[in-house]
C-alpha positions as a Markdown table, in Angstrom:
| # | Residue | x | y | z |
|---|---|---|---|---|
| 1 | Unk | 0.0 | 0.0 | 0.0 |
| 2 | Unk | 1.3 | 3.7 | -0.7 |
| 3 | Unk | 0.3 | 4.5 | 2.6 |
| 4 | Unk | -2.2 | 3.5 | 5.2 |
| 5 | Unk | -2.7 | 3.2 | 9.2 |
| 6 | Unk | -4.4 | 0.7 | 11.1 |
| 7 | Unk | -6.2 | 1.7 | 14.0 |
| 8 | Unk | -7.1 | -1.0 | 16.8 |
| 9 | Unk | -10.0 | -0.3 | 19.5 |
| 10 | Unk | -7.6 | 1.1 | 22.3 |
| 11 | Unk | -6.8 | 3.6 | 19.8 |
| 12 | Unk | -3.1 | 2.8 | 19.0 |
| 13 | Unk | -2.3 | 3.3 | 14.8 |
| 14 | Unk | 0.1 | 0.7 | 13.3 |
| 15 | Unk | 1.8 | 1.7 | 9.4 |
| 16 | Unk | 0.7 | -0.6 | 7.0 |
| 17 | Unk | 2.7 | 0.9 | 3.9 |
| 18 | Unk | 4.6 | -2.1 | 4.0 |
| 19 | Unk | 2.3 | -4.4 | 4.6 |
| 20 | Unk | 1.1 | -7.2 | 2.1 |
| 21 | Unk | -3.3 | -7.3 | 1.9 |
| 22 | Unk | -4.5 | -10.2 | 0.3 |
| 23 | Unk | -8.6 | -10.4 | 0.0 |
| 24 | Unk | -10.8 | -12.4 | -1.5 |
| 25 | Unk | -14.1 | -12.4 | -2.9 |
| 26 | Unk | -17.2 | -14.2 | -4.7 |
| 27 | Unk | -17.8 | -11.1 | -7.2 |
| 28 | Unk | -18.0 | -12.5 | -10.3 |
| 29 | Unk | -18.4 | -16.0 | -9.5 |
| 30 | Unk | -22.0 | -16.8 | -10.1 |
| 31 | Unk | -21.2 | -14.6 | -13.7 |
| 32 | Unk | -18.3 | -17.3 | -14.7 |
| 33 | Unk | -20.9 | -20.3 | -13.5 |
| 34 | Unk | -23.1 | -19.0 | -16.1 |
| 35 | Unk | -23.0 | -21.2 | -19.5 |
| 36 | Unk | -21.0 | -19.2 | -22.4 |
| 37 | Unk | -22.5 | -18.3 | -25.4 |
| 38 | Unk | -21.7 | -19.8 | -28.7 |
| 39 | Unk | -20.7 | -23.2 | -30.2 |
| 40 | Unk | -17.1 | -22.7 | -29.7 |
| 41 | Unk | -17.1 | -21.5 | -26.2 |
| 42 | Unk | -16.5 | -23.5 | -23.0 |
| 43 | Unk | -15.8 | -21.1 | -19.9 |
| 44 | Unk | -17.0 | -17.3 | -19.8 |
| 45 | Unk | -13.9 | -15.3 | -19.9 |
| 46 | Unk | -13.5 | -11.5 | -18.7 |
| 47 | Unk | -17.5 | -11.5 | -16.5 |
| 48 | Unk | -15.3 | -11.8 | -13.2 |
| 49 | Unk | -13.9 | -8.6 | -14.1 |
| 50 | Unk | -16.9 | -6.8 | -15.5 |
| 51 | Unk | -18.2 | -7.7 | -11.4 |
| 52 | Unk | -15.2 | -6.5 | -9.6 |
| 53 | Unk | -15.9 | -3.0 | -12.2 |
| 54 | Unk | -19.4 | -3.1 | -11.0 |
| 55 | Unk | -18.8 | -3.2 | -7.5 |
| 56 | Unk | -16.3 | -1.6 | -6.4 |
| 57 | Unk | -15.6 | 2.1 | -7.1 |
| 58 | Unk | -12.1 | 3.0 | -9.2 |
| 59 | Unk | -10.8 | 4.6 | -6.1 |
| 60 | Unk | -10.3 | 1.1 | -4.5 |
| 61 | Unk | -9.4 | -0.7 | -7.7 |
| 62 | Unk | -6.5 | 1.8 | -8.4 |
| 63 | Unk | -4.9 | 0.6 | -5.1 |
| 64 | Unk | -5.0 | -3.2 | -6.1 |
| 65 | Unk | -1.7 | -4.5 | -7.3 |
| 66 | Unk | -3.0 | -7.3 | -9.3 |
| 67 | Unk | -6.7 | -9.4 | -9.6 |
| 68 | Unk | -6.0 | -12.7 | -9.9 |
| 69 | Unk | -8.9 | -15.3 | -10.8 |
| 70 | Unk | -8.6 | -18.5 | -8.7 |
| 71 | Unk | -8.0 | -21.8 | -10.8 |
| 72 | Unk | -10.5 | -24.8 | -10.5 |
| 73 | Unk | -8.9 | -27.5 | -8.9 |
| 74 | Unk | -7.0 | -30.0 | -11.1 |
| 75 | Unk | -7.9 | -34.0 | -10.0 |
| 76 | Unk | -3.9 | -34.7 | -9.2 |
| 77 | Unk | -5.2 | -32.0 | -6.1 |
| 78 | Unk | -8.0 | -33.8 | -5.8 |
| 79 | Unk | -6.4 | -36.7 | -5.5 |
| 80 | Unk | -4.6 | -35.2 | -2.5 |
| 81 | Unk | -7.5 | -33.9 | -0.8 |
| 82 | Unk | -8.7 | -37.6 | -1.1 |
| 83 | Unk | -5.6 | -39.1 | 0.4 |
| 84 | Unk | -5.7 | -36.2 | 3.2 |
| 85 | Unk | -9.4 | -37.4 | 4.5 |
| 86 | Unk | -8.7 | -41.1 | 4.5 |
| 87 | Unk | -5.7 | -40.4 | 6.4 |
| 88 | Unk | -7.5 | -38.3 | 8.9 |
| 89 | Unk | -10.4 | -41.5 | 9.2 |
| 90 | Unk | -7.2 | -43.7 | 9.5 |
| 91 | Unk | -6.2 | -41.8 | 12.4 |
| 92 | Unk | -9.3 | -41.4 | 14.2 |
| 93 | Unk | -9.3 | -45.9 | 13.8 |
| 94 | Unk | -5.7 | -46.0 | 15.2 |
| 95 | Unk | -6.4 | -47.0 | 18.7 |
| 96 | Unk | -8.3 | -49.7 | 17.5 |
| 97 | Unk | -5.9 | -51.1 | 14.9 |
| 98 | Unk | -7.3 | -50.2 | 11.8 |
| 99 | Unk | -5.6 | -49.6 | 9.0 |
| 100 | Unk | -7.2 | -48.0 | 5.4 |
| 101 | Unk | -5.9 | -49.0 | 1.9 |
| 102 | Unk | -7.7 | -47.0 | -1.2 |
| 103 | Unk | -7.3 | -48.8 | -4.5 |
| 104 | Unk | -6.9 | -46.5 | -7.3 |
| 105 | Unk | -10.7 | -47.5 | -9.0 |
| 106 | Unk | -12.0 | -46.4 | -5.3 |
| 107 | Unk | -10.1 | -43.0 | -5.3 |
| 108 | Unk | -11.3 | -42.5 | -9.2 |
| 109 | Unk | -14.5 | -42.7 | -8.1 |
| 110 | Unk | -14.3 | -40.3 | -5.0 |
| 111 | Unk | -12.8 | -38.2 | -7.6 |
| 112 | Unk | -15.7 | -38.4 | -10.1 |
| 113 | Unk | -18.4 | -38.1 | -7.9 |
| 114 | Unk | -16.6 | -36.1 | -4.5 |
| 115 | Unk | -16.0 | -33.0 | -7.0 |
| 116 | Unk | -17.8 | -30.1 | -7.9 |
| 117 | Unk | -16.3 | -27.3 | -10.5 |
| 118 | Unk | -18.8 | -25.4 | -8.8 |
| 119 | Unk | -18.5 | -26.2 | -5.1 |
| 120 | Unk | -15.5 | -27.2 | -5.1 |
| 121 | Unk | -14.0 | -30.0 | -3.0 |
| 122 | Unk | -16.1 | -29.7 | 0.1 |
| 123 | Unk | -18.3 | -32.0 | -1.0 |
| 124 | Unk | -15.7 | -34.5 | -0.6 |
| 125 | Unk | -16.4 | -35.1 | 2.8 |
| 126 | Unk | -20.1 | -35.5 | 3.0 |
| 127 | Unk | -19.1 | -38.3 | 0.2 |
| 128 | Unk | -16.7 | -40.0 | 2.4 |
| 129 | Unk | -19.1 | -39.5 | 5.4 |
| 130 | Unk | -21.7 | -41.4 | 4.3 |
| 131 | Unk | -19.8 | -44.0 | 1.3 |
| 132 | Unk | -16.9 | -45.0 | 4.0 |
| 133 | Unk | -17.2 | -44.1 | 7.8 |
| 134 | Unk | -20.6 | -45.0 | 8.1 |
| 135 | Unk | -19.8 | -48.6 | 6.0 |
| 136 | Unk | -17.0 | -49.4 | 8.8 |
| 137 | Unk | -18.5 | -47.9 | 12.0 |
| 138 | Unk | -20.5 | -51.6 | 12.3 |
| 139 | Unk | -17.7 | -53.5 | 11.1 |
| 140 | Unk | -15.5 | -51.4 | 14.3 |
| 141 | Unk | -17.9 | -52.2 | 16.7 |
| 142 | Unk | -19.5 | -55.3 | 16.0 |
| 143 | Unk | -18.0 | -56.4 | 12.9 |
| 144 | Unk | -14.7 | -58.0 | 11.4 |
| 145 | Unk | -12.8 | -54.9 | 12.3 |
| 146 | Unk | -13.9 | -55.2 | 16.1 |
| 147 | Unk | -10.3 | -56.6 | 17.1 |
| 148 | Unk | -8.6 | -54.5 | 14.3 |
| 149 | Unk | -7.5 | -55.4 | 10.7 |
| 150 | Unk | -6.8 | -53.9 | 7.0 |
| 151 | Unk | -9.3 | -52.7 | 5.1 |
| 152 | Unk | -8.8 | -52.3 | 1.6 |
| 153 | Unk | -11.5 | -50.0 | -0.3 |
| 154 | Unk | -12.1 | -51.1 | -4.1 |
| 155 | Unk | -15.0 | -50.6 | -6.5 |
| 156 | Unk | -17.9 | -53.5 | -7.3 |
| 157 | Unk | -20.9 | -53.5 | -10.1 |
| 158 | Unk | -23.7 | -53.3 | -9.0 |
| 159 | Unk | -27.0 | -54.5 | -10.7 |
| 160 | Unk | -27.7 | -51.8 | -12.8 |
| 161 | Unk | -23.8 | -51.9 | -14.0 |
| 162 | Unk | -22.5 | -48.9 | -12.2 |
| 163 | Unk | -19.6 | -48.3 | -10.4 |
| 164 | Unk | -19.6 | -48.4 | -6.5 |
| 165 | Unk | -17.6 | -48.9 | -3.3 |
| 166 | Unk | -16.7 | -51.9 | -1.6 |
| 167 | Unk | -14.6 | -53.6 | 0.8 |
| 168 | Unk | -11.8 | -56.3 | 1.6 |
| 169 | Unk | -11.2 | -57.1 | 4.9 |
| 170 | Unk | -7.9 | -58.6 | 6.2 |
| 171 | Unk | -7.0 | -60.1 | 9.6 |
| 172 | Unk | -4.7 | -58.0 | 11.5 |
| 173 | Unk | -3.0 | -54.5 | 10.0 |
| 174 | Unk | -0.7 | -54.8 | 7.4 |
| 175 | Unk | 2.1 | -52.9 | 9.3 |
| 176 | Unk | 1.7 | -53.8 | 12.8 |
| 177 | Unk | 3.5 | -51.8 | 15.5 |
| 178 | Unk | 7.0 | -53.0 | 16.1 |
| 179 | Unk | 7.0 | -55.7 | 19.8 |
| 180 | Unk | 9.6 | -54.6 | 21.8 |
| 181 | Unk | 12.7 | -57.1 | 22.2 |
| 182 | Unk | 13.6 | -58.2 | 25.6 |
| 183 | Unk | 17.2 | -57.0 | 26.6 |
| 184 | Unk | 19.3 | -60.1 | 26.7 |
| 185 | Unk | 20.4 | -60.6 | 30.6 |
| 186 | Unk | 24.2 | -60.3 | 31.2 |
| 187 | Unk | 25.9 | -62.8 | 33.6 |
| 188 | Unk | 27.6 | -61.5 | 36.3 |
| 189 | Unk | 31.0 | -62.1 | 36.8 |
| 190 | Unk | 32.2 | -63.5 | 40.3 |
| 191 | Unk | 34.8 | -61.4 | 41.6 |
| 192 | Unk | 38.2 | -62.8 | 41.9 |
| 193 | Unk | 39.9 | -64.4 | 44.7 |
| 194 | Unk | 43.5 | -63.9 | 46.0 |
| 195 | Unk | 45.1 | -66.9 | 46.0 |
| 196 | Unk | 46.3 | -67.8 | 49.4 |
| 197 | Unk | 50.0 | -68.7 | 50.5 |
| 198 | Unk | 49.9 | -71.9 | 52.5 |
| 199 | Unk | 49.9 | -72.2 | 55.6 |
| 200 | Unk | 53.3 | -72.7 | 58.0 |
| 201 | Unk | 55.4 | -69.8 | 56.3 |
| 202 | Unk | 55.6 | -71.7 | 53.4 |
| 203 | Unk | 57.2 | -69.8 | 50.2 |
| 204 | Unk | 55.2 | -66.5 | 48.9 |
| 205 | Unk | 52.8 | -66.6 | 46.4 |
| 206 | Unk | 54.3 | -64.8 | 42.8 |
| 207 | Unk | 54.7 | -61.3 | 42.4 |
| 208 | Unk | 54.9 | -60.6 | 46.2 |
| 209 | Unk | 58.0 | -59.4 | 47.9 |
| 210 | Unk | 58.9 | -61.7 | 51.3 |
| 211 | Unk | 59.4 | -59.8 | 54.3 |
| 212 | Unk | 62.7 | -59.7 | 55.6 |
| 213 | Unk | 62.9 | -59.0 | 59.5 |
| 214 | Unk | 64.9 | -55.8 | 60.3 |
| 215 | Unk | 68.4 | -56.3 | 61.8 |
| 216 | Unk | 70.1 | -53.8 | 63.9 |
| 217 | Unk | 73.8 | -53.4 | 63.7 |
């Protein structure tokens, strides 16, 4: 910013020239959901713009650096976001032993059907909630996964043909914590004993001096 103060509630002004604002908004995103015109056209280009114009007066748009349009999400980021809730599920099943494989037909098909150009990837969730936690909570507590196990998620037809999700279940998780090896017990040495001259005066044992009584002249 050229120049600009901050001032709190108590009063007290903080410089903000150099000071970094990033803001967001939803102008112009019910223009760009719009379907475009003509054969040829696939995405409205330059509405988002044309609503940022609209609402906001020129004094405020001559102080913005740059407007930058966000991106829709590509499905390798997807794919991540995917990954990131089964992990979190996985975690939340740790202190029971349960461990969560996705197959790569199962995370297609969150993909497909978890994803909204629209919304976005919050959708993802709900999906997740309702096609995976709610299928294991019974197997966790009643079920095959009630003393633990792997549970590998993988894709079925159904009777109309579709695609949907299923499960594999496997005794025991596939990488079970490490037992802890018992310390091998050392044996204790018995201390050593002098050997012991024999009795009578006889000769000295080896490496000690004999005592020679002292003679006065």
């Amino acid at each position: 910013m050229d120049h600009g103060k901050l001032t709190d509630h108590n009063g007290k002004q903080v410089d903000f020239r150099n000071v970094i604002l990033i803001m967001t908004t939803n102008a112009g995103a019910a223009d760009l959901a719009r379907q475009a015109y003509g054969f040829t056209r696939i995405k409205r280009e330059g509405d988002d713009v044309e609503a940022i114009n609209r609402l906001f007066a020129p004094e405020f748009r001559n102080r913005l650096d740059a407007i930058i349009t966000f991106a829709h999400l590509t499905p390798e980021i997807i794919a991540k976001v995917v990954e990131k809730f089964v992990l979190q599920l996985e975690a939340q099943l740790g202190d029971r032993d349960v461990t969560i494989e996705l197959s790569e037909e199962a995370t297609k098909w969150l993909i497909k059907h978890g994803y909204d150009e629209q919304m976005g990837a919050r959708p993802m969730a709900r999906l997740i909630q309702e096609n995976i936690k709610k299928a294991l909570a019974d197997e966790v507590l009643f079920g095959k996964l009630k003393a633990g196990g792997h549970v590998r998620v993988i894709t079925v037809k159904d009777e109309a043909g579709f695609d949907k999700l299923s499960f594999e279940y496997l005794e025991g998780p596939v990488t079970p914590k490490p037992e802890k090896i018992p310390e091998a017990k050392r044996k204790r040495r018995s201390p050593r004993r002098k050997p012991s001259g024999p009795k009578g005066g006889g000769p000295s044992p080896r490496g000690s001096v004999p005592k020679v009584p002292l003679v006065k002249v």
